[in-house]
C-alpha positions in Angstrom: -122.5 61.3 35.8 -120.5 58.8 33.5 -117.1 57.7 34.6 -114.2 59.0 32.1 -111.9 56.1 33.7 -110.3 54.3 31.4 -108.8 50.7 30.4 -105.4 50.5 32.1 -105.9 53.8 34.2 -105.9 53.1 37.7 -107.4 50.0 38.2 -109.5 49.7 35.3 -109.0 46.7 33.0 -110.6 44.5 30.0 -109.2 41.6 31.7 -112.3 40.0 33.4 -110.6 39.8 37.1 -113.8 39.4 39.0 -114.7 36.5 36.9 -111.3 35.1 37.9 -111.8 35.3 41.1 -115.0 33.7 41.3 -113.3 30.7 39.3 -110.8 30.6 42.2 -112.8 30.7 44.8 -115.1 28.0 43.4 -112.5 25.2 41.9 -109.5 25.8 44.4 -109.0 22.7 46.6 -107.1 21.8 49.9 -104.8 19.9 47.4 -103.6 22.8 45.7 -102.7 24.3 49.2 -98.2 23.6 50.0 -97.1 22.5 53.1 -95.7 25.9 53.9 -99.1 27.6 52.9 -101.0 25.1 55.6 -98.1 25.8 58.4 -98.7 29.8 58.2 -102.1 29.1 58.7 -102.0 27.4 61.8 -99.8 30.3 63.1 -102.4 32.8 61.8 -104.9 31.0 63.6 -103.2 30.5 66.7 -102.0 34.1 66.6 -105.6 35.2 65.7 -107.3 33.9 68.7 -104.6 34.9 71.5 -105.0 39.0 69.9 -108.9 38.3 69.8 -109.3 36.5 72.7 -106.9 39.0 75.4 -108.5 42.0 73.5 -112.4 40.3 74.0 -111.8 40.9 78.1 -108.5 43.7 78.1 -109.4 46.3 75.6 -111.3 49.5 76.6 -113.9 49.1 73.8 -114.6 45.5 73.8 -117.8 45.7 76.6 -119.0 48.8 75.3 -119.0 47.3 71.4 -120.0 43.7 73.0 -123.4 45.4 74.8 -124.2 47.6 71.7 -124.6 44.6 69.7 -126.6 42.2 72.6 -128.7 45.3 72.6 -129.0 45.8 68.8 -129.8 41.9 68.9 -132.2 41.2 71.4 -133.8 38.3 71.0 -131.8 37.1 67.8 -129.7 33.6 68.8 -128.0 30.9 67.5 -124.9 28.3 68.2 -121.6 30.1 67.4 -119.3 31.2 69.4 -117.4 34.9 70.3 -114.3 34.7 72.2 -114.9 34.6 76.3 -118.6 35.3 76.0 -120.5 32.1 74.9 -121.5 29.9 72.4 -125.2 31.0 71.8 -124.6 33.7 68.9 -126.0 33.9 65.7 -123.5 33.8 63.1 -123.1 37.5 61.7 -123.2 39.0 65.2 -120.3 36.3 66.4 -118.6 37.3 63.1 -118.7 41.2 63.9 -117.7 40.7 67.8 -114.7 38.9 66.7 -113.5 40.5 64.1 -113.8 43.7 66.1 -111.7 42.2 69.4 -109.2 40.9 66.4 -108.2 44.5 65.6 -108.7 46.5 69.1 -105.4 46.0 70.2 -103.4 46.2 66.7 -101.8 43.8 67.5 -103.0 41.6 64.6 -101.4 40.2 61.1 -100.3 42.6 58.7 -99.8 41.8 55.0 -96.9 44.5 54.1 -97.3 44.1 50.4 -101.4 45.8 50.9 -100.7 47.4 54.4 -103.3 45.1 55.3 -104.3 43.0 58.3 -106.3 40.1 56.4 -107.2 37.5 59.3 -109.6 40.1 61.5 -112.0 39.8 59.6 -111.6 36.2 57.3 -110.9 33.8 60.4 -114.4 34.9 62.3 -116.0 34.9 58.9 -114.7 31.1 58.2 -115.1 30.4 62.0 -118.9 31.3 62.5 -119.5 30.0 58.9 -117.9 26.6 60.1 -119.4 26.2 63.5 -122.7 26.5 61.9 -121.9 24.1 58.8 -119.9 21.9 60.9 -117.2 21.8 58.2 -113.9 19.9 59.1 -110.7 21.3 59.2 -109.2 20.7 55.9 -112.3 23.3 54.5 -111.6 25.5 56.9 -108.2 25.7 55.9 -109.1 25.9 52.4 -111.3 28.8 53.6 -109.2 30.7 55.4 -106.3 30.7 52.6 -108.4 31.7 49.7 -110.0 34.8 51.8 -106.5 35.6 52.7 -105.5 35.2 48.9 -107.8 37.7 48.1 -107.3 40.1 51.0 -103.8 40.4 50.1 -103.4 40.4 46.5 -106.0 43.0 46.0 -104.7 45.2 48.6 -101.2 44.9 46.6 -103.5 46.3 43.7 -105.0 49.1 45.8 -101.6 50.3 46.5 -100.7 53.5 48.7 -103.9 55.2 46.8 -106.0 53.1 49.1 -105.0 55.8 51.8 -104.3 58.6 50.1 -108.3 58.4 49.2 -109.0 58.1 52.6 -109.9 54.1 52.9 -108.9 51.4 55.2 -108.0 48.2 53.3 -108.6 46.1 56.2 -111.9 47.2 56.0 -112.5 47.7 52.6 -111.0 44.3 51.0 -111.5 42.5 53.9 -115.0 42.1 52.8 -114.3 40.7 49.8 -111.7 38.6 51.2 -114.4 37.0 54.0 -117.3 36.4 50.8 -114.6 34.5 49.3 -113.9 32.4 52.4 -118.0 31.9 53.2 -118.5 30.9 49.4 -115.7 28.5 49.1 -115.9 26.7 52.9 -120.3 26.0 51.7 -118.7 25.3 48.2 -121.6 27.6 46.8 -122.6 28.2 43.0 -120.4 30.1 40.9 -122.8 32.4 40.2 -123.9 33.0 43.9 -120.2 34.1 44.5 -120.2 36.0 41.8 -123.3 38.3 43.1 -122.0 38.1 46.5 -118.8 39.8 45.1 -120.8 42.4 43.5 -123.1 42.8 46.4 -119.9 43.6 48.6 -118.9 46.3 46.3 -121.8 48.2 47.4 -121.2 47.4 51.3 -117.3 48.1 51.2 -116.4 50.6 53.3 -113.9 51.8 56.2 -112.5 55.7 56.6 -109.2 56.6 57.9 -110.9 59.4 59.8 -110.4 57.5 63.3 -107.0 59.0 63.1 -108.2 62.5 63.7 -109.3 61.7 67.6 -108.2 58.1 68.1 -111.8 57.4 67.7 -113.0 53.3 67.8 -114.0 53.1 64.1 -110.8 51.3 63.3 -111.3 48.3 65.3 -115.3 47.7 64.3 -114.1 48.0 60.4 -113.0 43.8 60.2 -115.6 43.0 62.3 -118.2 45.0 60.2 -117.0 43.7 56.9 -117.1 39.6 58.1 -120.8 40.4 59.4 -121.8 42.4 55.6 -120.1 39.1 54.3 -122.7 36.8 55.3 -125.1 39.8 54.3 -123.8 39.7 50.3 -124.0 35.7 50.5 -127.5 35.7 52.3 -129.2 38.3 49.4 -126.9 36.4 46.8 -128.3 33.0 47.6 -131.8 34.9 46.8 -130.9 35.2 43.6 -130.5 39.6 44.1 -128.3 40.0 41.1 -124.5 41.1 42.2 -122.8 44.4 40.3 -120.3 42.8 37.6 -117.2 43.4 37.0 -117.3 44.9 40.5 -113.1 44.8 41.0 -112.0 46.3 37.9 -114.6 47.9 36.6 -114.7 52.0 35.6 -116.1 52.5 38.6 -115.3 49.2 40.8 -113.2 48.6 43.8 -109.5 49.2 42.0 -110.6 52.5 40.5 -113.6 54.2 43.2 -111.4 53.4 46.2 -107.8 54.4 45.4 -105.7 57.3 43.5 -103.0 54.6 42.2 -103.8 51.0 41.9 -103.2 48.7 39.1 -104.6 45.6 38.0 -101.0 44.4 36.8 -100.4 40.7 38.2 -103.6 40.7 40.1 -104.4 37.3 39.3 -101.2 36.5 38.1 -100.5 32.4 39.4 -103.9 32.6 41.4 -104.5 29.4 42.8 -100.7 28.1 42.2 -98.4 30.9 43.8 -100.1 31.7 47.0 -99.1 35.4 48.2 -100.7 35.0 51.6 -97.8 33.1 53.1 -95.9 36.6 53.0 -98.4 37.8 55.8 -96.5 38.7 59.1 -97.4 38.4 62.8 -97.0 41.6 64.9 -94.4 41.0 67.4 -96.0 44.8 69.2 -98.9 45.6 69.4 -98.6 49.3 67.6 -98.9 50.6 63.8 -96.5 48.2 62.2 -95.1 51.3 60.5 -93.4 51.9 63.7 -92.1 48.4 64.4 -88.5 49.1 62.6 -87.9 52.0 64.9 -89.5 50.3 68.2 -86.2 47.4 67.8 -83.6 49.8 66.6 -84.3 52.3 69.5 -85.0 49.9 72.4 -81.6 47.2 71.0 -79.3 51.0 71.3 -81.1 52.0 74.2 -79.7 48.8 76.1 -76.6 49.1 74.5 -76.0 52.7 75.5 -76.9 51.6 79.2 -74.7 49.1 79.5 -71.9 51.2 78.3 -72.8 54.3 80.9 -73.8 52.0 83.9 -77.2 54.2 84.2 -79.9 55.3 82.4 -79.4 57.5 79.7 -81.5 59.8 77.5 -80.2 61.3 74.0 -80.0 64.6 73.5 -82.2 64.1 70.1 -83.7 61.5 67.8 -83.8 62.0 63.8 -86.6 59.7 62.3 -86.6 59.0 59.0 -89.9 57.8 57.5 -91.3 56.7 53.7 -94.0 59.3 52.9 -96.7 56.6 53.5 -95.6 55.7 57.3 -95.0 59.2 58.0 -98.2 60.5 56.9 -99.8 57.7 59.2 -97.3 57.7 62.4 -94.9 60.9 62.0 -96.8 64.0 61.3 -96.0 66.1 64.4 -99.3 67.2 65.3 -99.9 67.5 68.9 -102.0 63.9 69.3 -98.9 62.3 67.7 -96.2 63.7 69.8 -98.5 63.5 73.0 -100.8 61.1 72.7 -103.6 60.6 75.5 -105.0 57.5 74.2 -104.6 53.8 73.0 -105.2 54.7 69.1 -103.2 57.6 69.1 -100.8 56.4 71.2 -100.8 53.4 68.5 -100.4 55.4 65.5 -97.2 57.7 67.0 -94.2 57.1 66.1 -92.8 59.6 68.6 -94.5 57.6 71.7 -93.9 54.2 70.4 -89.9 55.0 70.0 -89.9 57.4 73.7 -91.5 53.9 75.4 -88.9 51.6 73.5 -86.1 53.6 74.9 -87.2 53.6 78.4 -88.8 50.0 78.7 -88.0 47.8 76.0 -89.4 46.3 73.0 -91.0 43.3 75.1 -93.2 45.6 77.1 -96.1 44.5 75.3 -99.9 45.9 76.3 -98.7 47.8 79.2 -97.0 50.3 77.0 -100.7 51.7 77.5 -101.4 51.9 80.9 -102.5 55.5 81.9 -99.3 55.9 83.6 -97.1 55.9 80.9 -99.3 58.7 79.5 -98.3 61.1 82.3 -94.6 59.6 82.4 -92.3 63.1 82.2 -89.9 61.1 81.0 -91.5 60.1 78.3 -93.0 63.2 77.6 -89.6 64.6 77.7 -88.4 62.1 75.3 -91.2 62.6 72.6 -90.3 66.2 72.3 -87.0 65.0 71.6 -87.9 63.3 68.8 -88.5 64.6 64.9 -89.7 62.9 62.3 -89.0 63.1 58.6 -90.3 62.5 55.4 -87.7 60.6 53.2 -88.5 59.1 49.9 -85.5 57.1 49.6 -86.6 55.2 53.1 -88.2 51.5 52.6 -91.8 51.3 53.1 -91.9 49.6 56.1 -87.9 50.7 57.0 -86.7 53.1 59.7 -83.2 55.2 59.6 -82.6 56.7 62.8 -80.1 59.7 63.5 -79.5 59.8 67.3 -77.4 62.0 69.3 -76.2 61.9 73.0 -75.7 64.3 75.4 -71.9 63.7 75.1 -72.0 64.3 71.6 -71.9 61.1 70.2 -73.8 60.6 67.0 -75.3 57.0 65.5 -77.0 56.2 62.8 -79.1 53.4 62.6 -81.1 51.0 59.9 -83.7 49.0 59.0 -85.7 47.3 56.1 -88.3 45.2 57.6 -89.9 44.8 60.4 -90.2 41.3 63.3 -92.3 39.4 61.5 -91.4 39.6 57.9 -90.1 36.7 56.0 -86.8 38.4 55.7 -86.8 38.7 59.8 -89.0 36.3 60.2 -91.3 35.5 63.3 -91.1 31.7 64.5 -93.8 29.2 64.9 -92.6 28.9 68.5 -92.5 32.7 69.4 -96.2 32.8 67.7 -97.4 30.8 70.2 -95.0 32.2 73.3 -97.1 35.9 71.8 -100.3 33.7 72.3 -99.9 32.2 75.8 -98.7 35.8 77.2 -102.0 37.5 75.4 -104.3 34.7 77.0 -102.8 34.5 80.4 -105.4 36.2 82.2 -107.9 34.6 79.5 -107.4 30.8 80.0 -105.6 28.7 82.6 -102.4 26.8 81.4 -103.7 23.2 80.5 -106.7 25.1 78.6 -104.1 27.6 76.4 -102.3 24.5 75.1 -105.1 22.4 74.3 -106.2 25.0 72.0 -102.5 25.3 70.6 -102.9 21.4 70.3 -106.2 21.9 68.8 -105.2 24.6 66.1 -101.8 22.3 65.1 -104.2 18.9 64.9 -106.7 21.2 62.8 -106.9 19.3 60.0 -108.1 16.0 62.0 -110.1 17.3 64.6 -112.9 19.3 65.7 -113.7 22.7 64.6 -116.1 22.9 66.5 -114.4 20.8 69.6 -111.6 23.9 69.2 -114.3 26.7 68.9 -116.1 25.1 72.6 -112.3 26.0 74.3 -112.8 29.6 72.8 
């Protein structure tokens, strides 16, 4: 059936913003790159391989995901590397293990702008793709900022829609987001990027469905979309002719996979006013919908403590969402207000404010062990908490309405979240987050060599700094 969509509706424009892209991709250089632009790198890289890395031998999924694919790819080897488990991969399969340790403890950086983590899937992309090439580090830097250009600036477009439709942006422009940095770090023909674009609109993919059991979906999508990456450039290379107009098109990316994007600014200052900077690094390791609330709760927590001289509970906590976070974290459904696993746990805003209160902000990964699930406290605490939908809350804000048992009422506020560059997250607590994710990972003098390896990128190995990994 023929698609009624038309020019300016929801995604679809005469401007030719696929062909834009592919110019971008192909002609950007490290030159064009600030010194700001090169610093957040390093941080996302640094910050990348600590979540990838602790998640490779701590999460739950990571040995059940990591046989599946040895036993999916017997006999199939090569010389790149997957965090903690060797250096005799072939490229896609090292590209899909990491990318899927990246995002298993969501812990990972988000781009608030496209409610988008961009690195999960373009650093093993640009990784796997470099250890094979053997490209230096100014390339991969080059990489790795023009797939995080295009991660973020087309999850902007997506907007909310993106989830209202039912689709993971992570997962959906992540994809094209790792083509770009494959095609720009082998400095490929324009016309084999632009194929490999089009080629990805037919692979995109990643449903917000996981949230219905806490199933592991989530964490495979960045790992599956850096693997189909290689896929789209492989069968592009081969001359198999690419969909055009695949991002704007009546029935491309903008308009097939969301209810309310736009194509306004999309490539607005492409190549000279780089968005990615504005990408954040999780301080906890939960939705980052719930990271306003987790340091508003756990900073009056302490407070109210010290003024008692014991612990305290309140009588009752009023959570006041945006519509997008609460339909993600705050609808009071029973695996929300009592979670009995790590993704669910992850996506409640009711448990990840009740363990705030009792433990802390700085609890980290243990906010997960199975004890805390049968904690009566916290149980306690979660029923004591209601969430609300308030359209006149910021996105990524939190406005909290506590009361305490003596009666004593607070109200409490914020706009962004750790992280942000309006509370922003330094380059020295990105690598304090790294060494306390790799502790049980790598030995001391190892965990700053790679620190030393990531800041000396541009000089050194790649693939000296991938042998540490």
């Amino acid at each position: 059936m023929a698609s009624t969509a038309q020019n300016g509706v929801n995604g679809v424009t005469k401007e030719p913003v696929s062909d834009i892209f592919a110019d971008f991709i192909v002609n950007t250089k490290y030159e064009a790159m600030p010194p700001k632009a090169i610093a957040k790198l390093k941080d996302l890289i640094v910050d990348h391989i600590g979540v990838a890395a602790g998640a490779a031998l701590g999460s739950d999924s990571s040995e059940p995901i990591f046989k599946a694919i040895q036993a999916f790819s017997k006999g199939t080897t090569g010389n790149c590397t997957v965090y903690t488990k060797g250096h005799d991969f072939a490229p896609h399969y090292a590209a899909l293990l990491n990318g899927s340790f990246a995002h298993s403890y969501d812990f990972d950086d988000t781009y608030a702008a496209g409610t988008v983590h961009p690195g999960a899937s373009v650093i093993p992309a640009t990784l796997a793709s470099a250890e094979v090439a053997g490209s230096s580090g100014p390339d991969v830097l080059l990489a790795t900022a023009i797939g995080y250009e295009v991660v973020c600036r087309l999850s902007r477009a997506l907007g909310a829609g993106s989830y209202t439709r039912g689709f993971h942006n992570t997962a959906t422009t992540g994809l094209f987001g790792s083509v770009a940095a494959i095609a720009s770090l082998r400095r490929l023909p324009r016309q084999v990027v632009v194929d490999a674009l089009g080629l990805a609109g037919s692979k995109a993919a990643g449903s917000m469905q996981f949230l219905d059991n806490g199933s592991w979906n989530k964490r495979l999508h960045p790992g599956f979309a850096a693997h189909d990456a290689m896929l789209c450039i492989a069968l592009a290379e081969q001359g198999v002719t690419g969909a055009s107009r695949v991002i704007e098109g009546k029935v491309g990316l903008l308009h097939a996979f969301s209810t309310s994007a736009s194509a306004d600014g999309l490539t607005t200052g492409l190549g000279t006013d780089w968005v990615f900077p504005q990408t954040a690094l999780k301080p906890f390791s939960a939705c980052r919908y719930t990271h306003t609330g987790i340091e508003l709760v756990a900073e009056f927590a302490e407070e109210a403590r010290k003024t008692a001289g014991k612990d305290v509970l309140p009588k009752k906590i009023d959570v006041r969402l945006g519509p997008a976070a609460y339909g993600i974290v705050g609808i009071p459904q029973p695996n929300k207000i009592h979670p009995e696993n790590l993704v669910d746990a992850q996506f409640s805003n009711y448990y990840q404010l009740a363990v705030a209160w009792l433990f802390g902000a700085g609890i980290g990964f243990s906010a997960y062990d199975a004890d805390k699930f049968r904690d009566s406290r916290l149980r306690t605490l979660c029923d004591r908490i209601t969430c609300i939908q308030d359209p006149n809350c910021p996105v990524w804000g939190t406005i909290l309405d506590i009361e305490m048992e003596d009666g004593t009422q607070v109200r409490k506020e914020m706009e962004h979240p750790l992280g942000e560059e309006e509370h922003p997250f330094s380059p020295e607590q990105v690598r304090g987050k790294f060494r306390g994710l790799v502790n049980k990972v790598y030995d001391g003098p190892r965990t700053e060599e790679i620190i030393r390896a990531v800041d000396g990128i541009e000089s050194g190995s790649v693939g000296n700094l991938l042998k540490l990994l």
